[in-house]
PyMOL Python script that loads the backbone (N, CA, C, O; Angstrom):
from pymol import cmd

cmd.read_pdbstr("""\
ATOM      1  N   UNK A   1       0.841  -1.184   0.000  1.00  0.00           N
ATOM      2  CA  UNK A   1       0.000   0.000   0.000  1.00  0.00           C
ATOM      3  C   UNK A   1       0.886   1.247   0.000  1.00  0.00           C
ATOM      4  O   UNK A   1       1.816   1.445   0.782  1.00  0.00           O
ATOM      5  N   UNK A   2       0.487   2.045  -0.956  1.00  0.00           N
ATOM      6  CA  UNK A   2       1.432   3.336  -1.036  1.00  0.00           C
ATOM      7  C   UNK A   2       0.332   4.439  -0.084  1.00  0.00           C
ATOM      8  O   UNK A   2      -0.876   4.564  -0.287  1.00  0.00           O
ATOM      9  N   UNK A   3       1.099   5.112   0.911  1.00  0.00           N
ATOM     10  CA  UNK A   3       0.293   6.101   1.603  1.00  0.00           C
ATOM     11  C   UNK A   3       0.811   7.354   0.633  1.00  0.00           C
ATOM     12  O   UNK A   3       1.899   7.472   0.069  1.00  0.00           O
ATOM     13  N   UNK A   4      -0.399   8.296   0.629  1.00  0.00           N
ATOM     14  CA  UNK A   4      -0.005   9.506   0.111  1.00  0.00           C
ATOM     15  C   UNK A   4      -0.195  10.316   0.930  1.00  0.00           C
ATOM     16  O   UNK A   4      -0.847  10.354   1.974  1.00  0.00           O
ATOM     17  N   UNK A   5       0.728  11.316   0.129  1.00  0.00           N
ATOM     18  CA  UNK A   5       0.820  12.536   0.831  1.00  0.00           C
ATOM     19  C   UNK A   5       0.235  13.626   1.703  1.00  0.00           C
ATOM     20  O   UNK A   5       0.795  14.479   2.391  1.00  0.00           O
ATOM     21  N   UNK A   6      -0.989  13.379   1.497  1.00  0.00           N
ATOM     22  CA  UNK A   6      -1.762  13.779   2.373  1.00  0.00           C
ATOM     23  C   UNK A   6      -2.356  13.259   3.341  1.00  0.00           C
ATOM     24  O   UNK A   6      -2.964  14.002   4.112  1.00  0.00           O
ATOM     25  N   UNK A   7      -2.336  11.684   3.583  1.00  0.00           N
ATOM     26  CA  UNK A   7      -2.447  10.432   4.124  1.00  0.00           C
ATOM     27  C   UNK A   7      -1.115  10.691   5.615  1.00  0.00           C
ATOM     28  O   UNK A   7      -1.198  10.317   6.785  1.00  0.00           O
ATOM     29  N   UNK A   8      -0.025  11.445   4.919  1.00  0.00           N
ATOM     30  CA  UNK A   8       1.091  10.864   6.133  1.00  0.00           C
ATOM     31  C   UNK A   8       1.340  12.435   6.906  1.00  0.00           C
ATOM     32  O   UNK A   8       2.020  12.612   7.917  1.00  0.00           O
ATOM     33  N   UNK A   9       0.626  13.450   6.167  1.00  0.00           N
ATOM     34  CA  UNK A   9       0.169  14.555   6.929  1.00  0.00           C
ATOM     35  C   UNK A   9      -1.131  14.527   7.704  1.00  0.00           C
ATOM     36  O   UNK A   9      -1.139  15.318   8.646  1.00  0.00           O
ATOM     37  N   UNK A  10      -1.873  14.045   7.594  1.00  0.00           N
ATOM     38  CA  UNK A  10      -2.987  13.671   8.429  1.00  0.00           C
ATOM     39  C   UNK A  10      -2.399  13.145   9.730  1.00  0.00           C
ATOM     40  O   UNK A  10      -2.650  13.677  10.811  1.00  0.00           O
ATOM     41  N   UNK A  11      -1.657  12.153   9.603  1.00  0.00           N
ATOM     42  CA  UNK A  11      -1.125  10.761  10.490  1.00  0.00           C
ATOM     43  C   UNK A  11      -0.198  12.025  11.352  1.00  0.00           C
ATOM     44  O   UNK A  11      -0.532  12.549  12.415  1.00  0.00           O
ATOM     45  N   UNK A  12       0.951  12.295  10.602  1.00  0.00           N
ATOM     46  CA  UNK A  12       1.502  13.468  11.423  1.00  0.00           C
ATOM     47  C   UNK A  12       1.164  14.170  12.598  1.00  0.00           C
ATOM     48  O   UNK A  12       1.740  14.201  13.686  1.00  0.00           O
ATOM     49  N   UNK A  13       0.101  14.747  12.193  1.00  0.00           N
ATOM     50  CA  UNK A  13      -0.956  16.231  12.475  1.00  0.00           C
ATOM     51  C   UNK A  13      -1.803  15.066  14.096  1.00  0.00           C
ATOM     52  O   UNK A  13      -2.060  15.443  15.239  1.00  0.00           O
ATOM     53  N   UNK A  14      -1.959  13.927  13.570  1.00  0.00           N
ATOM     54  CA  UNK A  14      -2.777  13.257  14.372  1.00  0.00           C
ATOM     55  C   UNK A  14      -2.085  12.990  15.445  1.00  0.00           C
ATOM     56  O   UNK A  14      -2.605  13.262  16.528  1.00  0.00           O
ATOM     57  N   UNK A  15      -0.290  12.191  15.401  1.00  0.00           N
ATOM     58  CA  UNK A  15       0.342  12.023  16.572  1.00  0.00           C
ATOM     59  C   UNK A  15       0.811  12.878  17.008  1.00  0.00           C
ATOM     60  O   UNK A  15       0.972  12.724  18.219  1.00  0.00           O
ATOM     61  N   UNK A  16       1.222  13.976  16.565  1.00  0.00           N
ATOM     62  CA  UNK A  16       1.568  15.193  17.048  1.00  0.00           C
ATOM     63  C   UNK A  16       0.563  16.569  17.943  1.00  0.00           C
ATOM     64  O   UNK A  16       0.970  17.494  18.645  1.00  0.00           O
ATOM     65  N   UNK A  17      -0.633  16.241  17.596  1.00  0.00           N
ATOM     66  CA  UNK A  17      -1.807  16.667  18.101  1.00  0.00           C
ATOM     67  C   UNK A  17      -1.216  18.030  17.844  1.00  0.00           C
ATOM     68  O   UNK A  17      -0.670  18.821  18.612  1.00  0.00           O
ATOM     69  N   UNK A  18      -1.470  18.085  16.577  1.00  0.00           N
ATOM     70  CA  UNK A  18      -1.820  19.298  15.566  1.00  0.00           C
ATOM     71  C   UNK A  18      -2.983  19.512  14.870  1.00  0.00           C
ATOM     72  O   UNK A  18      -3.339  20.508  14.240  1.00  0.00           O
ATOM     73  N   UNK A  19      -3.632  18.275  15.088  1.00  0.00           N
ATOM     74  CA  UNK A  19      -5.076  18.118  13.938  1.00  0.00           C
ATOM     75  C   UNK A  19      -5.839  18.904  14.923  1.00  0.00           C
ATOM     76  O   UNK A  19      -5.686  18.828  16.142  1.00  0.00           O
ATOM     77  N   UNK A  20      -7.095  20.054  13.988  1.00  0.00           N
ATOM     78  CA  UNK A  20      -8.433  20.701  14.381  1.00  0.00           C
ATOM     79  C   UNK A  20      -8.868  19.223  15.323  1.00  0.00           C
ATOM     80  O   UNK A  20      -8.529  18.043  15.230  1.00  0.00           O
ATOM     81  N   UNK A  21      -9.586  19.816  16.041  1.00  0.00           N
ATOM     82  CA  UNK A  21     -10.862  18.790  16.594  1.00  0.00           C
ATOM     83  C   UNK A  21     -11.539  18.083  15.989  1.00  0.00           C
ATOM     84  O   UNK A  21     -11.547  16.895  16.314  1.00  0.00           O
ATOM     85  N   UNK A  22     -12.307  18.504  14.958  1.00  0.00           N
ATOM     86  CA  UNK A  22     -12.636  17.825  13.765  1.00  0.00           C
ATOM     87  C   UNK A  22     -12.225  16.797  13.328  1.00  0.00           C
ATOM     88  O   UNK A  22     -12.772  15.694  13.364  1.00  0.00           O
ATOM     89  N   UNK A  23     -11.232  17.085  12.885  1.00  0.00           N
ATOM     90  CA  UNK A  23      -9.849  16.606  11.821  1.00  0.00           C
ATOM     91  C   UNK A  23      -9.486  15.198  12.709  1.00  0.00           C
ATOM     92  O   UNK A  23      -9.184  14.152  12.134  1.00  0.00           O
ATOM     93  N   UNK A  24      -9.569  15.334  14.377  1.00  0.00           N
ATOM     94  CA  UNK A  24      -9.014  14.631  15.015  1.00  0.00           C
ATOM     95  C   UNK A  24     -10.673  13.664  15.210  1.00  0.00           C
ATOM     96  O   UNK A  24     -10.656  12.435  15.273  1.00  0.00           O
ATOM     97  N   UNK A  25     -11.528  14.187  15.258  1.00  0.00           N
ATOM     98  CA  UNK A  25     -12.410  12.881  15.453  1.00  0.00           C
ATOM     99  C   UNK A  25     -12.870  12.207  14.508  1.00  0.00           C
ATOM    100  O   UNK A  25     -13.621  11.272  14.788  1.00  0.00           O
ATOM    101  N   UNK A  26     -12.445  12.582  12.680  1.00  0.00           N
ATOM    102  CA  UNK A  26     -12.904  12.229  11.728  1.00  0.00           C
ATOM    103  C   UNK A  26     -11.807  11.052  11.732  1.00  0.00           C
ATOM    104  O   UNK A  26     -12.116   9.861  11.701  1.00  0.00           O
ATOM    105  N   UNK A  27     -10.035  11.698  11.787  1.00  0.00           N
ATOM    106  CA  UNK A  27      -9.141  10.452  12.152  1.00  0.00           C
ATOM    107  C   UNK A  27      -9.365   9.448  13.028  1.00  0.00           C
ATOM    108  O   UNK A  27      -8.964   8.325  12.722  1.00  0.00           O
ATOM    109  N   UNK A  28      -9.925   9.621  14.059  1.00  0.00           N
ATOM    110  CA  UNK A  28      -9.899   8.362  14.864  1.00  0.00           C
ATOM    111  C   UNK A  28     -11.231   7.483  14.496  1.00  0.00           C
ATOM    112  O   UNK A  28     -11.355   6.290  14.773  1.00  0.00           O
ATOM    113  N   UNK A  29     -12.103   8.206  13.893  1.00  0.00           N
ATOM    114  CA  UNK A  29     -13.193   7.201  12.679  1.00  0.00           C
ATOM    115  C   UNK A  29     -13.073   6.204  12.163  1.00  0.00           C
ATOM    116  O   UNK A  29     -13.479   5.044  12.221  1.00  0.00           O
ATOM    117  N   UNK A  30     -11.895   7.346  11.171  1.00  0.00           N
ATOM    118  CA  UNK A  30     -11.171   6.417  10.508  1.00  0.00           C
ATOM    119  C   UNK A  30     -10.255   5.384  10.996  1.00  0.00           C
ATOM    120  O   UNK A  30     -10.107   4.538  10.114  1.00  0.00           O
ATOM    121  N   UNK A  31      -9.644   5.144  11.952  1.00  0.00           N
ATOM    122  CA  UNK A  31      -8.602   4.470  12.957  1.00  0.00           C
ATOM    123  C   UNK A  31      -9.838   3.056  13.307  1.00  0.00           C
ATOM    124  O   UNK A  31      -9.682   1.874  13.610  1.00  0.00           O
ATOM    125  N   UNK A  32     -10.573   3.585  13.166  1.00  0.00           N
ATOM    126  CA  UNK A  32     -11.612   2.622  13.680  1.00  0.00           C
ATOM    127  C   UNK A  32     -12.229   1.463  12.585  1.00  0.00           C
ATOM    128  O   UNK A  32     -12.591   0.300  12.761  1.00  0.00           O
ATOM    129  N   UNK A  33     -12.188   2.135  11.648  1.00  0.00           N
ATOM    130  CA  UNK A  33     -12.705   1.168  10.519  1.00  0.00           C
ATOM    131  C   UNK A  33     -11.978   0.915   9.366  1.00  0.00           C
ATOM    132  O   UNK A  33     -12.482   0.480   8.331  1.00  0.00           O
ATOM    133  N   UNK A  34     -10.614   1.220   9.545  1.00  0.00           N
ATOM    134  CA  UNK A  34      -9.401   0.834   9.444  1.00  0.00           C
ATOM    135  C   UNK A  34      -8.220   0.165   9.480  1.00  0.00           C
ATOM    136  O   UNK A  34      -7.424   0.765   8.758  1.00  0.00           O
ATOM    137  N   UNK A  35      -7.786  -0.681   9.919  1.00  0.00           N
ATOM    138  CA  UNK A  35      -6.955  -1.630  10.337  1.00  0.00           C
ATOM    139  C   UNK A  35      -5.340  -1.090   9.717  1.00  0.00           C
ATOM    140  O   UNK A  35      -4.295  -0.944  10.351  1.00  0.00           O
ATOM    141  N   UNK A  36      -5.609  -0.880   8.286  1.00  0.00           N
ATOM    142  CA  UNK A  36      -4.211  -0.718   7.900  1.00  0.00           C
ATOM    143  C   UNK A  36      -3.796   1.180   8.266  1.00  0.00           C
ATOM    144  O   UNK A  36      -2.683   1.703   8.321  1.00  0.00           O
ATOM    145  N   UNK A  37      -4.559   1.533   8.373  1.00  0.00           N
ATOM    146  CA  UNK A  37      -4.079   3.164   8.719  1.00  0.00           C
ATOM    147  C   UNK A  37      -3.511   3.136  10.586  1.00  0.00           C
ATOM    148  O   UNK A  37      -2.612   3.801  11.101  1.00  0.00           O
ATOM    149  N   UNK A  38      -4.565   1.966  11.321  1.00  0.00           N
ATOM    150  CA  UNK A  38      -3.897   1.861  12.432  1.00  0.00           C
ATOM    151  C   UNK A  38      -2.335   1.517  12.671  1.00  0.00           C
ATOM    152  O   UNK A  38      -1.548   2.107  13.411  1.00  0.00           O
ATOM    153  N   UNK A  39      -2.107   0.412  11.851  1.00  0.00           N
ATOM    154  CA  UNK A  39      -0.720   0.175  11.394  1.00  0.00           C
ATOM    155  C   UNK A  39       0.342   1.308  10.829  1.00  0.00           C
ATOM    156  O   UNK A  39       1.555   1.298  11.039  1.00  0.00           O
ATOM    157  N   UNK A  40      -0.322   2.193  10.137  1.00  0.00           N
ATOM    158  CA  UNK A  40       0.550   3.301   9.510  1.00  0.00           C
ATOM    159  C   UNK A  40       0.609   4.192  10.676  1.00  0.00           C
ATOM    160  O   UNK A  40       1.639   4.860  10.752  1.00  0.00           O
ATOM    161  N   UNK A  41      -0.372   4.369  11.712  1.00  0.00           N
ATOM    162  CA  UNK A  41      -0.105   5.669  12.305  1.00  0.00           C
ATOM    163  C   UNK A  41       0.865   4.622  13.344  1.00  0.00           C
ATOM    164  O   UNK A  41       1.675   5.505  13.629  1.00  0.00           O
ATOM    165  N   UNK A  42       1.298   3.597  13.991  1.00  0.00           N
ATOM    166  CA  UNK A  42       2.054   2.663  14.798  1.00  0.00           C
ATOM    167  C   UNK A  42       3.604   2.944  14.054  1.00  0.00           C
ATOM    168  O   UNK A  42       4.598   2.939  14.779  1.00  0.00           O
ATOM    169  N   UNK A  43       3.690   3.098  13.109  1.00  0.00           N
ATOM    170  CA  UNK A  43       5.057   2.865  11.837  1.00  0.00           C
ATOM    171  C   UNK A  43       5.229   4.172  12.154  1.00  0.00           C
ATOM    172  O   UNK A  43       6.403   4.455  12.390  1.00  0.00           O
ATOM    173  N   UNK A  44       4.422   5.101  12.243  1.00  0.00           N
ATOM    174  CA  UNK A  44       4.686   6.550  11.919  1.00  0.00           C
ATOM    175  C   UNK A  44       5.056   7.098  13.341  1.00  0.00           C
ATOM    176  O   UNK A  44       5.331   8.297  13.284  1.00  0.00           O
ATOM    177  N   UNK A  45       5.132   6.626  14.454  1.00  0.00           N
ATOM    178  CA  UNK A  45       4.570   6.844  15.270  1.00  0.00           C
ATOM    179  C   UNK A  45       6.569   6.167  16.173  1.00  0.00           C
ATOM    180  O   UNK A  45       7.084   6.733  17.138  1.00  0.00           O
ATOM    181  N   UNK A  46       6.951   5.396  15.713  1.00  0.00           N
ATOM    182  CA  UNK A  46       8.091   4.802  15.894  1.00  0.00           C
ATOM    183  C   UNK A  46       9.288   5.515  15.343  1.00  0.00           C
ATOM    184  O   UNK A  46      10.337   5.897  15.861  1.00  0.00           O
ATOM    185  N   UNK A  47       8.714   5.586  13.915  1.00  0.00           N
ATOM    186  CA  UNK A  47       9.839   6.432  13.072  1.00  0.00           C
ATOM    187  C   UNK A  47       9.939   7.794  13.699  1.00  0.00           C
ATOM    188  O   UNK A  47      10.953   8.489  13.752  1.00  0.00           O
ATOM    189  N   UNK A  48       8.720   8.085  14.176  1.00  0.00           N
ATOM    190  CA  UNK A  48       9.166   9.625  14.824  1.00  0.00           C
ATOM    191  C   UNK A  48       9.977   9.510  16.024  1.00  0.00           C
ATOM    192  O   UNK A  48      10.874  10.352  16.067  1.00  0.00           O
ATOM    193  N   UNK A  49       9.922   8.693  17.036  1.00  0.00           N
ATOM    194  CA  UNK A  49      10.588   7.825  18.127  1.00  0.00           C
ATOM    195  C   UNK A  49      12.557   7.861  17.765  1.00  0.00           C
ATOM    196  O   UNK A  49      13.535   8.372  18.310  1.00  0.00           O
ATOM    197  N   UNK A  50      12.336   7.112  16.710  1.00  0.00           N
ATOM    198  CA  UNK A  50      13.634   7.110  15.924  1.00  0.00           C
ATOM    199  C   UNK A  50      14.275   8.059  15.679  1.00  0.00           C
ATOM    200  O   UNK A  50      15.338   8.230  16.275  1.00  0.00           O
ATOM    201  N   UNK A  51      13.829   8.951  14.743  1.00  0.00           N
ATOM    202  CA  UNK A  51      14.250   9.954  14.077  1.00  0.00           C
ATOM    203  C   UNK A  51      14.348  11.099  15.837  1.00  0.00           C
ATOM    204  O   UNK A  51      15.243  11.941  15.769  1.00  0.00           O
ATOM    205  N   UNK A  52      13.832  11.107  16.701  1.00  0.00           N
ATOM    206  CA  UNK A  52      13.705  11.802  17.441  1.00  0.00           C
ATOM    207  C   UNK A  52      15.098  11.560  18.536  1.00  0.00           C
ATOM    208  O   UNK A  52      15.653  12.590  18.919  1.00  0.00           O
ATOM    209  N   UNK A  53      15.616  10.292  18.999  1.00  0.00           N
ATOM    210  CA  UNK A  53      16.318   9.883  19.324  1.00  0.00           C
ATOM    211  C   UNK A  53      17.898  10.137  18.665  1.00  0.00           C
ATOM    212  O   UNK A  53      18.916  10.386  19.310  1.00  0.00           O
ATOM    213  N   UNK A  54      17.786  10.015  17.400  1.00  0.00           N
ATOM    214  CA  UNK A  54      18.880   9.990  16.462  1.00  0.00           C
ATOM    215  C   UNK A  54      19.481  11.572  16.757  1.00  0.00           C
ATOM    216  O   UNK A  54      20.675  11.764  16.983  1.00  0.00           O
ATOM    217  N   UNK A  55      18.477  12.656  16.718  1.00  0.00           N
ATOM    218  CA  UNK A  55      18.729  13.720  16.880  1.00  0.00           C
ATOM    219  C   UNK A  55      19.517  14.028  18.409  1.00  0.00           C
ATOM    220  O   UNK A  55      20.500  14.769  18.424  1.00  0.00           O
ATOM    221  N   UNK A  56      19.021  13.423  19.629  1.00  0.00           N
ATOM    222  CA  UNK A  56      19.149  13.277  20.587  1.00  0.00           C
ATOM    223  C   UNK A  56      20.775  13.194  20.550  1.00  0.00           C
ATOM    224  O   UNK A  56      21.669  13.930  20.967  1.00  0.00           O
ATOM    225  N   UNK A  57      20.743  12.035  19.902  1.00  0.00           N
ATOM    226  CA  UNK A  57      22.298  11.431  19.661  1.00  0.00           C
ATOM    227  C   UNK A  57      23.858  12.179  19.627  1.00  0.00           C
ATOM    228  O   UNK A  57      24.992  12.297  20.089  1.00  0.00           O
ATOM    229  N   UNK A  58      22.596  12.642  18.433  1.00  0.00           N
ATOM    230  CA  UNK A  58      23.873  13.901  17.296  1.00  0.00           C
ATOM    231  C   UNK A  58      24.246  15.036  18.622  1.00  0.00           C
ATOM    232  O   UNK A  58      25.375  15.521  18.687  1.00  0.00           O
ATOM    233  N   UNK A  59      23.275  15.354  19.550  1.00  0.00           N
ATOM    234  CA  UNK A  59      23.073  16.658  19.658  1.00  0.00           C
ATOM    235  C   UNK A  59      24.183  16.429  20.788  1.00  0.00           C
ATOM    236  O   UNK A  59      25.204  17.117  20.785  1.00  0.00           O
ATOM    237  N   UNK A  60      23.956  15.445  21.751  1.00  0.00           N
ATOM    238  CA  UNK A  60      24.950  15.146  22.726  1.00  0.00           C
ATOM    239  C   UNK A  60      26.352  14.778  22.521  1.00  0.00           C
ATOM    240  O   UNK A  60      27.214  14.918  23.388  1.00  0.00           O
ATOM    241  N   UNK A  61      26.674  14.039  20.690  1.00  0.00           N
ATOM    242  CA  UNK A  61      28.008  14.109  20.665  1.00  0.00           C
ATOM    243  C   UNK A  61      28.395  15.601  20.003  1.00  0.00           C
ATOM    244  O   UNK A  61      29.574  15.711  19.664  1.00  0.00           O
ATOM    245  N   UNK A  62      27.771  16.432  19.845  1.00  0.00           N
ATOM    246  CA  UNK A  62      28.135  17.252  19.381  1.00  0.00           C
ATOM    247  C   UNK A  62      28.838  18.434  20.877  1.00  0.00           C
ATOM    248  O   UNK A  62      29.846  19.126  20.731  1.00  0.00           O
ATOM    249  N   UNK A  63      28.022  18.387  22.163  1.00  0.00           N
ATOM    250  CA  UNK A  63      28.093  19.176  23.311  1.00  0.00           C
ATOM    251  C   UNK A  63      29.522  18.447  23.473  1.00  0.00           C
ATOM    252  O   UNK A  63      30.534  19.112  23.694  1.00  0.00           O
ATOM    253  N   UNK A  64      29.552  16.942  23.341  1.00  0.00           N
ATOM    254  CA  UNK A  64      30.987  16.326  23.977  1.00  0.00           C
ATOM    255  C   UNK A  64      31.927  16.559  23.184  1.00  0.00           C
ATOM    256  O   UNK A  64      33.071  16.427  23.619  1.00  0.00           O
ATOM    257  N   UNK A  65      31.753  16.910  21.999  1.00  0.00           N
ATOM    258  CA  UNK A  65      33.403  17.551  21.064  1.00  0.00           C
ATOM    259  C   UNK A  65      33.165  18.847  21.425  1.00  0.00           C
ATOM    260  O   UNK A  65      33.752  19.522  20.578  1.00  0.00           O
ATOM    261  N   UNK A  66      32.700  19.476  22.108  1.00  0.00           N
ATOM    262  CA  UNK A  66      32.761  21.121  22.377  1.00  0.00           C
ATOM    263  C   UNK A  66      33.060  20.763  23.772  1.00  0.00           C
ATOM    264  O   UNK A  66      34.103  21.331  24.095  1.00  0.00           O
ATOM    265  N   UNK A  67      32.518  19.971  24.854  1.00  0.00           N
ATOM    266  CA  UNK A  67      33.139  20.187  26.146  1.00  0.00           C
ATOM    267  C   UNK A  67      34.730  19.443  26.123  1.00  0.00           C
ATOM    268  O   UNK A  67      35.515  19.670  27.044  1.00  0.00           O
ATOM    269  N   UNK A  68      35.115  18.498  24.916  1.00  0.00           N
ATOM    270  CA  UNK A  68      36.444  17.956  25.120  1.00  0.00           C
ATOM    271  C   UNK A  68      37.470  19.268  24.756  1.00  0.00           C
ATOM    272  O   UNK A  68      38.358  19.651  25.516  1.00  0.00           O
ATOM    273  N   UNK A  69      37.092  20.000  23.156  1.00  0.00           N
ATOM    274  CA  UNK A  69      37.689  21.121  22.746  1.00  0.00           C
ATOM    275  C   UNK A  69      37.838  21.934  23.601  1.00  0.00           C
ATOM    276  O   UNK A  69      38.921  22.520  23.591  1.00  0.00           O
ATOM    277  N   UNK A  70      36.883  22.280  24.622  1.00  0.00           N
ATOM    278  CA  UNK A  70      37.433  23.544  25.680  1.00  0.00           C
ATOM    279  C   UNK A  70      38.216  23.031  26.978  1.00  0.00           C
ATOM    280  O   UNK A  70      39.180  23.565  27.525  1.00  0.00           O
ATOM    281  N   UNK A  71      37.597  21.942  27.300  1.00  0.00           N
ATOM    282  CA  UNK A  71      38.521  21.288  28.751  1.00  0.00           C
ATOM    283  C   UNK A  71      39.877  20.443  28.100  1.00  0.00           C
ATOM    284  O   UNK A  71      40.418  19.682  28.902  1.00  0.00           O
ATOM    285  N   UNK A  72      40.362  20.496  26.974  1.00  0.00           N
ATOM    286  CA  UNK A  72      41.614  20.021  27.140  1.00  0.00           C
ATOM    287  C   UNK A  72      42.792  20.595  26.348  1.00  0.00           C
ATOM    288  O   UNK A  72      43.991  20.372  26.509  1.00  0.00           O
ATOM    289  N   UNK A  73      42.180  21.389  25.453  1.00  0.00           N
ATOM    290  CA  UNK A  73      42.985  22.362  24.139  1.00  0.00           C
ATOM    291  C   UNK A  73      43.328  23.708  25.239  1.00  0.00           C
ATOM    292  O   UNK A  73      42.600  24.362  25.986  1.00  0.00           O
ATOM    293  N   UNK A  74      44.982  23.761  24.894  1.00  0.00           N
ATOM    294  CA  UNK A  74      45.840  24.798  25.573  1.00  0.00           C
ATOM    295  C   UNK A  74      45.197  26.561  25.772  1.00  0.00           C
ATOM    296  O   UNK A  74      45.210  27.487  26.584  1.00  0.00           O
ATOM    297  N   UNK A  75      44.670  26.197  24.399  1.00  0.00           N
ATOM    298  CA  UNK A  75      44.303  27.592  24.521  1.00  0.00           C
ATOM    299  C   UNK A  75      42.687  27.895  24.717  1.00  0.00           C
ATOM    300  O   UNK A  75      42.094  28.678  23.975  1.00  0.00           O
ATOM    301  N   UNK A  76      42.233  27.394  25.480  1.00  0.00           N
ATOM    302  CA  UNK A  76      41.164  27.481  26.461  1.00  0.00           C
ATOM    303  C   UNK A  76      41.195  27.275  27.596  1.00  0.00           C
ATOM    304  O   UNK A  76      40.240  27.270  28.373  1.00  0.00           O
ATOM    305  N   UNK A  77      42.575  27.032  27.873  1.00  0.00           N
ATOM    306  CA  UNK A  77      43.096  27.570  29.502  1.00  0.00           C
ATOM    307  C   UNK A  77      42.154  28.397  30.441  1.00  0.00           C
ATOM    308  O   UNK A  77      41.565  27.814  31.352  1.00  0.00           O
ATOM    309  N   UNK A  78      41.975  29.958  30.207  1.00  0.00           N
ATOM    310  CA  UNK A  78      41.622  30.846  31.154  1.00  0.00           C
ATOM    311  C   UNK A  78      39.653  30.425  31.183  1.00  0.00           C
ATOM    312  O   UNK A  78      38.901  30.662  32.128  1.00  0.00           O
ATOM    313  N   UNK A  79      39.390  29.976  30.267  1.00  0.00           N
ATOM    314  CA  UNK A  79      38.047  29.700  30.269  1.00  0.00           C
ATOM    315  C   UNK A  79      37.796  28.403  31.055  1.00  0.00           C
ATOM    316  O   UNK A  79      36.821  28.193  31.776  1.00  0.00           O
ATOM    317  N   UNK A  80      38.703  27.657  30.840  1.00  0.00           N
ATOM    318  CA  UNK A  80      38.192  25.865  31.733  1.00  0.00           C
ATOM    319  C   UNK A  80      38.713  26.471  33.309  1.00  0.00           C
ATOM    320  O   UNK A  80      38.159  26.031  34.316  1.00  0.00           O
ATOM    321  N   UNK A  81      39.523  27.233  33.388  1.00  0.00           N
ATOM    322  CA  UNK A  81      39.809  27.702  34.795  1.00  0.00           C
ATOM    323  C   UNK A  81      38.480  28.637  35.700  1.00  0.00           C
ATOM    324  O   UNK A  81      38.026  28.405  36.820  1.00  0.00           O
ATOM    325  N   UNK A  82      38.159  29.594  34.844  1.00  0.00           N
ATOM    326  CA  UNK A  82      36.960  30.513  35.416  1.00  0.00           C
ATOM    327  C   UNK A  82      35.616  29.140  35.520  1.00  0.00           C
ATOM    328  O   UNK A  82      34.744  29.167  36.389  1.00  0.00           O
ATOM    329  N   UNK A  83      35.689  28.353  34.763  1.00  0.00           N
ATOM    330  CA  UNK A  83      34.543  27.428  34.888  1.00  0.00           C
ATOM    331  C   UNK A  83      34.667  26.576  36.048  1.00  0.00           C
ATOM    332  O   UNK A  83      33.767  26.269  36.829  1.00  0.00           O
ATOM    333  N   UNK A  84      36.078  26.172  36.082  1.00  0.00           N
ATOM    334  CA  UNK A  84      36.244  25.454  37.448  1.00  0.00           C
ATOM    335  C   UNK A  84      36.354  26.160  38.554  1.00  0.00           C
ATOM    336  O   UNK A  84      36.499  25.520  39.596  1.00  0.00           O
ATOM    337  N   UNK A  85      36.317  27.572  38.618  1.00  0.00           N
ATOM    338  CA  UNK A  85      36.508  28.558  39.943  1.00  0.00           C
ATOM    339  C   UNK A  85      34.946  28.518  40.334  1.00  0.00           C
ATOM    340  O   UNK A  85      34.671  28.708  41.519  1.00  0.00           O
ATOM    341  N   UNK A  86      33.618  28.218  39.162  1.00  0.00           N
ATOM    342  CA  UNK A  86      32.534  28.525  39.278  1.00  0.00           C
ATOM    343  C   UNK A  86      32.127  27.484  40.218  1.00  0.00           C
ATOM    344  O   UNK A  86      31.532  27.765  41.259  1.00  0.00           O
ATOM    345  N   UNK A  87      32.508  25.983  39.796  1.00  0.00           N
ATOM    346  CA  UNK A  87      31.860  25.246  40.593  1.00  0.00           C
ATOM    347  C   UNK A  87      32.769  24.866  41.770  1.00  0.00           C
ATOM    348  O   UNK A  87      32.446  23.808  42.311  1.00  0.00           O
ATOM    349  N   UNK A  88      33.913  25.541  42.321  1.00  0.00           N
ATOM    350  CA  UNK A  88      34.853  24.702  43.090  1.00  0.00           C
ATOM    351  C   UNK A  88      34.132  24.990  44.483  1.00  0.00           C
ATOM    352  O   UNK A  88      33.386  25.947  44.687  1.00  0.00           O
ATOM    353  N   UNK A  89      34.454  24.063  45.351  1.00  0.00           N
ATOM    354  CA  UNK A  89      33.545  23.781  47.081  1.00  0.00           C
ATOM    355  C   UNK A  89      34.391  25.085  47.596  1.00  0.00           C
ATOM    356  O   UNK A  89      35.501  25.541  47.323  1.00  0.00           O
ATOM    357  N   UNK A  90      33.285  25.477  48.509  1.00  0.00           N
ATOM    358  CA  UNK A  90      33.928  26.812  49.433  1.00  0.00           C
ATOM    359  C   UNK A  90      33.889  25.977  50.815  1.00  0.00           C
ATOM    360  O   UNK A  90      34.268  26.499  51.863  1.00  0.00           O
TER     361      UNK A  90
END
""", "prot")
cmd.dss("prot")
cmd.show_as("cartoon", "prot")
cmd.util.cbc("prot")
cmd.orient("prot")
């Protein structure tokens, strides 16, 4: 089954709870007398899971090549020092 395009904006709009009220009780109608759209919004519904995670991923190795670049490269000396004056025990 090919979903179209307006099929996987619906589904979108639906898990994201972007859909009108309407929009949202005509979808879950449909969810109802449906079987294979239940399946698509489950697929759609994972992949966003995925894709959401992946980002997650990126975003944290990206903070850890910026916290390795400043805490160990020479010339970010006076900055890893003022950071460690911030948190040091009184």
């Amino acid at each position: 089954m090919r979903t179209s395009l307006n099929e996987i904006k619906a589904i979108d709009d639906h898990v994201l709870g972007q859909a009108a009220p309407d929009e949202t009780l005509l979808f879950e109608a449909k969810l109802i007398i449906n079987p294979e759209l239940k399946q698509e919004v489950i697929w759609h519904q994972q992949t966003l899971s995925l894709v959401q995670q992946y980002g997650r991923n990126n975003f944290r190795a990206e903070i850890e090549a910026v916290h390795q670049k400043l805490f160990s490269q020479p010339e970010h000396e006076g900055f890893r020092q003022k950071i460690m004056r911030l948190f040091r025990k009184r």
